[in-house]
C-alpha positions as CSV (number, residue, x, y, z in Angstrom):
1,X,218.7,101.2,102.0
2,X,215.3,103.1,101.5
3,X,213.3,103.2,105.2
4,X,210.1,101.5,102.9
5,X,212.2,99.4,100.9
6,X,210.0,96.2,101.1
7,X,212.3,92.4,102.0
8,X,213.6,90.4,98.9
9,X,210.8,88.1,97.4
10,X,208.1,90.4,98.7
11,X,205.8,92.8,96.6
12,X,202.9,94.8,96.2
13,X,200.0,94.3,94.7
14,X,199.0,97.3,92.3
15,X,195.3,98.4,92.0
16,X,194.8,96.4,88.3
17,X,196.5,93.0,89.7
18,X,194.8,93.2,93.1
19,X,191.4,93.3,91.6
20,X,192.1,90.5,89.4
21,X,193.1,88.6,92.5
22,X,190.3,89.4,94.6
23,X,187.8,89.1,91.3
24,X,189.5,85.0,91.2
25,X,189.6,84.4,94.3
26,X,185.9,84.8,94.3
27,X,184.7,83.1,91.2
28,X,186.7,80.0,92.9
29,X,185.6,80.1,96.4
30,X,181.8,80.1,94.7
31,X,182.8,77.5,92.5
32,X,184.0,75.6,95.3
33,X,180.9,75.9,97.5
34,X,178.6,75.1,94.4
35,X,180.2,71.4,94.9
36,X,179.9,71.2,98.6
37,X,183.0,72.8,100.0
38,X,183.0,75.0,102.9
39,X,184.8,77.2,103.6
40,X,187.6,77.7,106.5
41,X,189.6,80.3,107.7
42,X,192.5,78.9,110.1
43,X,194.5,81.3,111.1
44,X,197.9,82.6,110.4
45,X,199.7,81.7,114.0
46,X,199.4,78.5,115.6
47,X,202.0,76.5,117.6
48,X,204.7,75.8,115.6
49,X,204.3,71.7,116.3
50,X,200.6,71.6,114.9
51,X,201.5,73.4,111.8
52,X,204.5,71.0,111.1
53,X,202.5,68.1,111.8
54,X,203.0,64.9,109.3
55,X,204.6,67.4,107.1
56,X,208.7,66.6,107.8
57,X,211.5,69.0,108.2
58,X,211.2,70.7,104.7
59,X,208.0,72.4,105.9
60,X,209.8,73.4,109.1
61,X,212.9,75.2,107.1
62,X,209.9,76.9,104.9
63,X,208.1,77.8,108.1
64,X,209.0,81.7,110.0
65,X,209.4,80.6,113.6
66,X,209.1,83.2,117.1
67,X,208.8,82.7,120.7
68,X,205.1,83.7,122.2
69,X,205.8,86.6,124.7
70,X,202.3,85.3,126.2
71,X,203.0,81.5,126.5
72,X,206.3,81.1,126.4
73,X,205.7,78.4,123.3
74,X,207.3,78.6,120.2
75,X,204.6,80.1,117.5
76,X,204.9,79.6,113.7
77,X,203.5,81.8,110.8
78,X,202.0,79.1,108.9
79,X,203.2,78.2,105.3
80,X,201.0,75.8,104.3
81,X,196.8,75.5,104.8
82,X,196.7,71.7,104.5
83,X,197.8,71.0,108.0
84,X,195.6,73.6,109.4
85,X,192.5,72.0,107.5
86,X,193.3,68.5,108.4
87,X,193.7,69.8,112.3
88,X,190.0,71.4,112.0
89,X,188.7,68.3,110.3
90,X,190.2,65.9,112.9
91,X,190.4,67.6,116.0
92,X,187.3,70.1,116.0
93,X,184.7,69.0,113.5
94,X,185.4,65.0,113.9
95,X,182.2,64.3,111.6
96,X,182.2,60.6,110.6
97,X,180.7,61.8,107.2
98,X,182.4,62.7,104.7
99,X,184.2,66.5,105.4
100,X,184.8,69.1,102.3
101,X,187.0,71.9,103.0
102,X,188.5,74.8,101.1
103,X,190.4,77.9,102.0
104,X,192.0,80.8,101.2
105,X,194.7,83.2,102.4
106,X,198.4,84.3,102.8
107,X,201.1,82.4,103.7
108,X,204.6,82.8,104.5
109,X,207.4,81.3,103.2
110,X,211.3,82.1,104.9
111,X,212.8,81.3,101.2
112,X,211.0,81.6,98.1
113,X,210.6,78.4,96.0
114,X,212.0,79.5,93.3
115,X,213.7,82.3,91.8
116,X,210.3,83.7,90.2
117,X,208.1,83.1,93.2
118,X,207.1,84.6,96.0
119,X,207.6,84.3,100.1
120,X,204.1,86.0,101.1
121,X,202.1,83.4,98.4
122,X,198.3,83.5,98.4
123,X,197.1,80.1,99.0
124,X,193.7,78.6,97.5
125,X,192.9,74.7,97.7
126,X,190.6,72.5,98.5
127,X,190.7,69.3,100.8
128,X,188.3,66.3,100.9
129,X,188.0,63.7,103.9
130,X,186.9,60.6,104.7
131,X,186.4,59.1,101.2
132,X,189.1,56.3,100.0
133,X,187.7,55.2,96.4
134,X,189.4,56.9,93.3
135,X,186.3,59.2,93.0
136,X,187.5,61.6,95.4
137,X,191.0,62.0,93.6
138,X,188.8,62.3,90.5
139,X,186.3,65.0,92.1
140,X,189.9,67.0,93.7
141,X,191.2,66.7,89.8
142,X,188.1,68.3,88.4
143,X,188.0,71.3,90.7
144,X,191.5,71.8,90.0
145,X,191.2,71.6,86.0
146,X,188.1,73.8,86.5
147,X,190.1,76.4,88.7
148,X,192.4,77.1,85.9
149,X,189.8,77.2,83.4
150,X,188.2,80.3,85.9
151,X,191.8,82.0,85.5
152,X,191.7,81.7,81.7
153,X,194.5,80.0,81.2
154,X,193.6,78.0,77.6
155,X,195.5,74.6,77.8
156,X,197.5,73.0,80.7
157,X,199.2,69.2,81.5
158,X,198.2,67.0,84.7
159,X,201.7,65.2,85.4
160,X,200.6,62.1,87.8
161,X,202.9,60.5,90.4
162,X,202.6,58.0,93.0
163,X,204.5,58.6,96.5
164,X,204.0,54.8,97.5
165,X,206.3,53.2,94.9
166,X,210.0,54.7,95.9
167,X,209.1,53.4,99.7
168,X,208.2,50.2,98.7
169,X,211.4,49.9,96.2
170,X,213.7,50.8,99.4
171,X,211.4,48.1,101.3
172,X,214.2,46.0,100.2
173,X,216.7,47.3,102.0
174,X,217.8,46.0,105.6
175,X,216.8,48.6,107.9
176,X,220.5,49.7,108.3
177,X,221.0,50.6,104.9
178,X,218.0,52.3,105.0
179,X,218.5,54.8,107.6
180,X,221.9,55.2,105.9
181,X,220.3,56.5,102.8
182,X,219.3,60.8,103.3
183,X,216.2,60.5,101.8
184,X,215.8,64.1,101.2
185,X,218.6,64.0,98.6
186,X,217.6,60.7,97.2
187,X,214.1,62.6,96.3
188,X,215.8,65.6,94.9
189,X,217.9,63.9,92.8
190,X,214.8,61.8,91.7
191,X,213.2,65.1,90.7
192,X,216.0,66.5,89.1
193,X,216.3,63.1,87.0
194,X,219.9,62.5,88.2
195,X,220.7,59.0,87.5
196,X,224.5,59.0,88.6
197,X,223.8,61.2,91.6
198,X,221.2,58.3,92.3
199,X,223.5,55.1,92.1
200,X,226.3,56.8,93.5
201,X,224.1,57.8,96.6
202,X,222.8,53.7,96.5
203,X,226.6,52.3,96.4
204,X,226.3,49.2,98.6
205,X,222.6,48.9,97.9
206,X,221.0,45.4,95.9
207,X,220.9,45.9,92.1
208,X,217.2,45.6,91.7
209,X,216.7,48.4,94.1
210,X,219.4,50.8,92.6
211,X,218.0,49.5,88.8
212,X,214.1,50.3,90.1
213,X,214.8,53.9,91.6
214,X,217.0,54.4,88.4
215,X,214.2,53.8,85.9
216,X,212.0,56.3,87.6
217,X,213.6,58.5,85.9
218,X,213.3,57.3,82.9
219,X,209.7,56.7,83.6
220,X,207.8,59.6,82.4
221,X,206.0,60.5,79.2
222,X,201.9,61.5,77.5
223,X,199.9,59.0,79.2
224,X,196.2,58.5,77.8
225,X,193.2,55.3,77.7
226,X,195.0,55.2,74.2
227,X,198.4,55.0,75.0
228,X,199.9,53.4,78.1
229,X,203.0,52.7,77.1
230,X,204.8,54.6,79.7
231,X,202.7,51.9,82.1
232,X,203.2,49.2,80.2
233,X,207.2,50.3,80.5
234,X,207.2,51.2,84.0
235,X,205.6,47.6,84.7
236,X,208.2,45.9,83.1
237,X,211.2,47.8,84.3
238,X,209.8,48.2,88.3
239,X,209.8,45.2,90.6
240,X,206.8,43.3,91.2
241,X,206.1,44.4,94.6
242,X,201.8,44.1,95.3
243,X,202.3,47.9,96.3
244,X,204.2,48.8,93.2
245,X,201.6,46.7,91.0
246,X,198.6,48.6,93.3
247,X,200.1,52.0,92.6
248,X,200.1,51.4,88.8
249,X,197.5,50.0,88.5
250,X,195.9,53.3,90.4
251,X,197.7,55.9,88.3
252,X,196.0,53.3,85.5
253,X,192.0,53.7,86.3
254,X,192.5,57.4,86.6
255,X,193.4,57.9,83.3
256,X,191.0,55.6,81.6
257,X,188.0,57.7,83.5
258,X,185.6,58.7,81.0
259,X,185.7,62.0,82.6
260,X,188.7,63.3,80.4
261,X,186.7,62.9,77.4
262,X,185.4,66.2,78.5
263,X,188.1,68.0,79.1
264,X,189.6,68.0,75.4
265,X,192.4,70.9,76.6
266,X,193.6,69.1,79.7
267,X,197.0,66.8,78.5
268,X,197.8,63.7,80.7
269,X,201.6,62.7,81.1
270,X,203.3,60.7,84.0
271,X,206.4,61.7,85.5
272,X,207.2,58.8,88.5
273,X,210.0,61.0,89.6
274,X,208.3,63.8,90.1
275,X,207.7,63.6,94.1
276,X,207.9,67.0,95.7
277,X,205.6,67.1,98.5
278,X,206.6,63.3,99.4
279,X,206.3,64.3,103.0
280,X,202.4,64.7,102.8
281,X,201.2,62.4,99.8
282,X,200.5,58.7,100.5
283,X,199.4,57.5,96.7
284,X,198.8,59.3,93.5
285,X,199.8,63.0,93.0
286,X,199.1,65.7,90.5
287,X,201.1,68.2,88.8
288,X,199.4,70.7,87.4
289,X,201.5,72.8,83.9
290,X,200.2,75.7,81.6
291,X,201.0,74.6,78.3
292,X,202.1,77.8,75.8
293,X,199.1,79.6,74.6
294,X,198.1,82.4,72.2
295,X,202.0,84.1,73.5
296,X,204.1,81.0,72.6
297,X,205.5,80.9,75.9
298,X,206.3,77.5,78.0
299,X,205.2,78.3,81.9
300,X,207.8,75.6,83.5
301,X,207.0,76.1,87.2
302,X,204.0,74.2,88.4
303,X,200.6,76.2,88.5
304,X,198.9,73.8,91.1
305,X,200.0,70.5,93.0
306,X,197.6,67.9,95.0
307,X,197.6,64.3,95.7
308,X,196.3,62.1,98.7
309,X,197.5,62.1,101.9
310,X,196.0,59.6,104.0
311,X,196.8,60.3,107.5
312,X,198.1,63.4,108.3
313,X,195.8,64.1,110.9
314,X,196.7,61.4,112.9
315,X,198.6,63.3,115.5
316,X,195.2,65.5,115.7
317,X,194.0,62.4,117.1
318,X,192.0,61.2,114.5
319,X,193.6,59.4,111.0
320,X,191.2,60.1,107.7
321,X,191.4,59.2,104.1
322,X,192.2,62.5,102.8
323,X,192.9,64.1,98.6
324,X,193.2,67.9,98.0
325,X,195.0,70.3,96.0
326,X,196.3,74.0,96.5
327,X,197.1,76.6,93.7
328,X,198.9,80.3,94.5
329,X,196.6,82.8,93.7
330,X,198.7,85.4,92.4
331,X,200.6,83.5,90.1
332,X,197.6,81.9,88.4
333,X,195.7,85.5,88.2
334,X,199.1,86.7,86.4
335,X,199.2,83.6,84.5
336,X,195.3,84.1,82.9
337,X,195.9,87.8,82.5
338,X,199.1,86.9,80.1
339,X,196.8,84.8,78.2
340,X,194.2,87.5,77.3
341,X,194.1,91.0,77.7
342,X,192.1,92.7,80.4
343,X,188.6,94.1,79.5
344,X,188.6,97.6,80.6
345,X,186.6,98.6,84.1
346,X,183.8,100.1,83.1
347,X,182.2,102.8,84.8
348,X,179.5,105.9,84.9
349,X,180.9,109.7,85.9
350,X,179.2,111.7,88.1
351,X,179.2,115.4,89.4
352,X,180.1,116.3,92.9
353,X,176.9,117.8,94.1
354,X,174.6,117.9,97.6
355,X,172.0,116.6,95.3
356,X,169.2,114.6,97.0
357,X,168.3,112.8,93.6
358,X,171.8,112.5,92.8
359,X,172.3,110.4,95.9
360,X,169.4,108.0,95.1
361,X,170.5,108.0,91.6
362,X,173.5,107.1,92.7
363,X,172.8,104.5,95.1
364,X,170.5,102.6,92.7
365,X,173.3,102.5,90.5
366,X,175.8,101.1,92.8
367,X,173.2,98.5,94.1
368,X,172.9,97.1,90.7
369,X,176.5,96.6,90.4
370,X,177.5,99.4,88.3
371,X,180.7,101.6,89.3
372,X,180.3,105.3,89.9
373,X,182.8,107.8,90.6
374,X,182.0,111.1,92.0
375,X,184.2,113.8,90.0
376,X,185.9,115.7,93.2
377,X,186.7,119.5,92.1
378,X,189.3,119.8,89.9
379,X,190.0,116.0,89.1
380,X,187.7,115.8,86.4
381,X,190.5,113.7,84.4
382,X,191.3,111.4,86.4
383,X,189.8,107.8,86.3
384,X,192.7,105.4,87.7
385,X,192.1,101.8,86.2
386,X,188.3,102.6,85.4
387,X,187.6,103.7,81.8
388,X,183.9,105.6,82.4
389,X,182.0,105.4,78.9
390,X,178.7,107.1,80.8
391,X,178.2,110.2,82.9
392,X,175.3,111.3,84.7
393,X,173.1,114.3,83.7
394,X,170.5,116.4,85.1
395,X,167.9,116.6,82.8
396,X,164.3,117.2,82.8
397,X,163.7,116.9,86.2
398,X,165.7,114.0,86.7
399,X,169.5,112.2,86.3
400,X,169.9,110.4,83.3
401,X,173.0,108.5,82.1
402,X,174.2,109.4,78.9
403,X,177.3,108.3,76.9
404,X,180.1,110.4,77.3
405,X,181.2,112.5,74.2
406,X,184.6,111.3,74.4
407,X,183.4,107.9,73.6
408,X,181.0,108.1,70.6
């Protein structure tokens, strides 16, 4: 094996796609900011125990683990922001306000999540505390439809979820039968729609609680203020548990919010068996889907997930009402660049000269945001990604730009 052979899962990013990746990441960290958020940067090591904290032991096999040389404590690269932003809003800013975060950087992952993804994954989200009313899953929806729209990608589907009802199903059970039950399996088959995986796992279990985890697979469909039949189903199939009844009735006043009126390309659907990420969320969660575009195609792998997750900074000491979301960066920069073609870099030529007035010009140039490239001896082809329509000219005393003859 090649000496710079990089690991499986793990890439480069090219000049073209690392631009458009910065160029996003920007647009949405200003976007972000223009609504409140600030901005955090946690960083990439912490103790492994703070980073795993309220998250369960999926996190923990996602999560690269080493010894500190230093401390002697074990240290983990981190693979997911949330914990890191719930630790700063608990432990070291501990307003009693209401706290908006929002981040951005590289994570780690020790397997990739799926076959197309990868394990170093840019993450951007944001996360809002201390506000327990609908209006902040509402606000965390927004940002999120608005942070695809930034990326250009031209349609997408919300899929909503609730994490509360498959607890308060198994709330039947004695507590023997519950700990008998691997709950990690039980939620993968739930997302995989496995109905005889599911009863076969229940076996010994009451009928209404193997019929009620059952139908949540079933349970899934387009969901809008004109059509809530897939409620209307899921109320009648689902025991009438208060929490179950609560969490509908949730999922319910979301999508009757007036604010989808003006979002006429976002599509609404419910899928109560979709729960990855159980670990964190503590009511309604959010799937976010590109729907096929201008290229036909059908993007199946989620393009952004969020939810609420009351409580995860407990352990930090301090428990908060808490909603946020997280998109990876690269994907969703690929993702809008497959929708619509890339406008070419523009950019000025100029000669290579100890030129007084050439370095003001120059430097004016650049200050106003345009992109100059100094013409080094013997290059005078070569323009990587920037297509230069104008050149610089000496001409009556002074530089000039001028259209290059190439391009008229």
């Amino acid at each position: 094996m090649l000496r710079w052979q990089l690991p499986e899962y793990v890439s480069d990013a090219m000049p073209d796609e690392a631009r458009r990746i910065e160029d996003l990441r920007r647009q949405l960290l200003d976007h972000y900011r223009s609504y409140g958020y600030e901005l955090v940067a946690p960083p990439l090591l912490e103790h492994l125990d703070a980073l795993l904290t309220g998250s369960g032991s999926r996190l923990a096999m996602r999560t690269f683990q080493l010894v500190d040389q230093v401390s002697g404590r074990t240290l983990g690269i981190r693979a997911d922001m949330t914990p890191q932003a719930a630790r700063i809003d608990a432990h070291l800013l501990n307003r009693q306000s209401i706290t908006r975060l929002c981040y951005a950087g590289p994570v780690l992952h020790t397997l990739p999540v799926s076959l197309l993804a990868t394990r170093e994954p840019i993450q951007v989200g944001t996360e809002l505390f201390g506000h327990q009313g609908p209006e902040a899953e509402l606000e965390t929806l927004e940002l999120m439809v608005e942070s695809v729209r930034l990326a250009q990608v031209p349609r997408i589907r919300i899929d909503l979820a609730h994490a509360a009802i498959v607890p308060a199903i198994l709330g039947q059970l004695a507590p023997e039968q519950l700990n008998a039950i691997d709950r990690d399996k039980l939620y993968d088959l739930l997302v995989q729609k496995d109905q005889p995986g599911l009863l076969e796992l229940l076996v010994g279990c009451p009928a209404s609680v193997c019929t009620g985890i059952a139908a949540l697979c079933e349970l899934y469909g387009p969901v809008s203020a004109q059509d809530l039949s897939v409620l209307r189903l899921a109320r009648e199939r689902l025991p009438t548990d208060p929490v179950i009844v609560n969490a509908l009735d949730s999922i319910e006043s979301l999508v009757c919010s007036k604010r989808w009126a003006r979002l006429p390309s976002v599509a609404l659907a419910i899928d109560l068996a979709d729960l990855q990420g159980y670990h964190y969320y503590s009511g309604i969660s959010f799937t976010v889907f590109a729907l096929p575009g201008a290229d036909g195609q059908l993007h199946s792998e989620a393009i952004a997930r969020g939810g609420r997750y009351d409580g995860v900074g407990a352990a930090f000491g301090r428990s908060r009402a808490a909603v946020g979301f997280s998109l990876e960066l690269r994907t969703l920069a690929a993702l809008g660049h497959s929708h619509e073609a890339a406008a070419p870099v523009r950019g000025i030529l100029a000669p290579w000269l100890d030129d007084t007035q050439l370095r003001e010009a120059i430097a004016r140039l650049r200050a106003g945001g345009e992109i100059v490239l100094q013409v080094l001896p013997g290059h005078e082809q070569e323009q990587a990604e920037f297509d230069c329509d104008r050149e610089l000219v000496f001409k009556s005393d002074r530089w000039e730009i001028r259209a290059l003859a190439s391009k008229l």
